[in-house]
N, C-alpha and C positions, 0 to 999 in steps of 0.2 A: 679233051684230047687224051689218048691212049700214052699211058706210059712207056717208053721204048724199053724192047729187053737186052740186058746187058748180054754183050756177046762173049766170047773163050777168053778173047784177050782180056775184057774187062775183068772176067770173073778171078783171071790167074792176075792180073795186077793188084786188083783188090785184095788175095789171099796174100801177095808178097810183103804186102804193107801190112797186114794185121800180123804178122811173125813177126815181122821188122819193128811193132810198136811193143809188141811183147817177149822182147828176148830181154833176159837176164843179164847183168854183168854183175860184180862185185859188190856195186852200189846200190843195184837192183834185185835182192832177191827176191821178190816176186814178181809175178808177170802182172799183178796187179797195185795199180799205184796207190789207191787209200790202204792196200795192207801195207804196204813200202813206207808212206806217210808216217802208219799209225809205228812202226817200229823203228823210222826214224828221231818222231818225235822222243817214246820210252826213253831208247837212247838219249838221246838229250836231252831231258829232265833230268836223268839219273845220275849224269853224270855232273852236270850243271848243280844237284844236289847234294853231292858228296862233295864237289869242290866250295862250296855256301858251306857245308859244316866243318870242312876244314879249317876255313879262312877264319872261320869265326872263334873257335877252339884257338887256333894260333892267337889271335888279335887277345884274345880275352887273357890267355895266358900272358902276353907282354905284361898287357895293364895290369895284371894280380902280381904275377911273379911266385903264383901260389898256386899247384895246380889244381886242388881241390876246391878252392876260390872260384876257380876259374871254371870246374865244371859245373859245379852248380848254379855258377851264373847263366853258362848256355842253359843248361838242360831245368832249368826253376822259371821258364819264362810261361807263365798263364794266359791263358785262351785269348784275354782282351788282348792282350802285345800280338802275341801271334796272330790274330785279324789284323790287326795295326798294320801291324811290317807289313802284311800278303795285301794290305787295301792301297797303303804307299808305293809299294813295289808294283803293283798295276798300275796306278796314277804317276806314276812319273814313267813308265813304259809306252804309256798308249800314246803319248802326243809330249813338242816338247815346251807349250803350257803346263803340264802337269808334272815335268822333272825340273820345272823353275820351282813350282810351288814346294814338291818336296825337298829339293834342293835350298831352297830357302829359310826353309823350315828347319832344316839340320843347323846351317848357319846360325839361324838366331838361337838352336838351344844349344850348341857349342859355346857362342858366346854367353849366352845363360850360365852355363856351367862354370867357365871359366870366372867370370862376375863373383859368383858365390865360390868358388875355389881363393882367389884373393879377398874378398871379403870375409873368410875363416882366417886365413892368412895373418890379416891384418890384426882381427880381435886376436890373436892367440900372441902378436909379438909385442899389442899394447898395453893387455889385459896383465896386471899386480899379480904374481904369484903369492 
């Protein structure tokens, strides 16, 4: 069977609708959405990035109280930690089995820590000077 040809009207409704899917707004600077995508996304990495090294500078400085303490604690972290955190930070992103498991994980080495934070504690207030 012969394909029918599109008549005046079809052709000017058709054109009304491809301007109509490609006009710009504010939110929209291009007329195309993977480039729109790709510049929303930058955006929000970047920003998402600078706010992750803020928090973390801030945080570190409470715990130091020392600010040179505290940069080098951000900024002295080696390749292994840094896959660490980016491998967690996915895993507990993607599903939320995976932010039980990291979530969990912080828990017990919180409690970890604290354990051995009283258990210095302890030797230090039983131990004969």
């Amino acid at each position: 069977m012969k394909k029918p040809k599109p008549d005046h009207f079809t052709k000017t409704l058709a054109k009304a609708e491809v301007e109509e899917e490609t006009r710009t707004s504010f939110f929209t600077p291009s007329p195309n959405p993977a480039t729109n995508l790709l510049i929303t996304d930058i955006v929000v990495r970047g920003a998402s990035s600078l706010f992750r090294q803020r928090i973390e500078k801030t945080v570190a400085k409470a715990s130091y109280k020392d600010e040179a303490a505290a940069q080098s604690l951000v900024d002295g972290r080696t390749l292994i930690t840094t896959l660490g955190l980016y491998g967690a930070s996915k895993l507990a992103t993607r599903s939320p089995a995976g932010l039980g498991i990291v979530a969990g994980g912080l828990v017990l080495k919180t409690l970890y820590d604290r354990g051995k934070s009283r258990q210095r504690k302890r030797r230090r207030n039983t131990d004969p000077e």
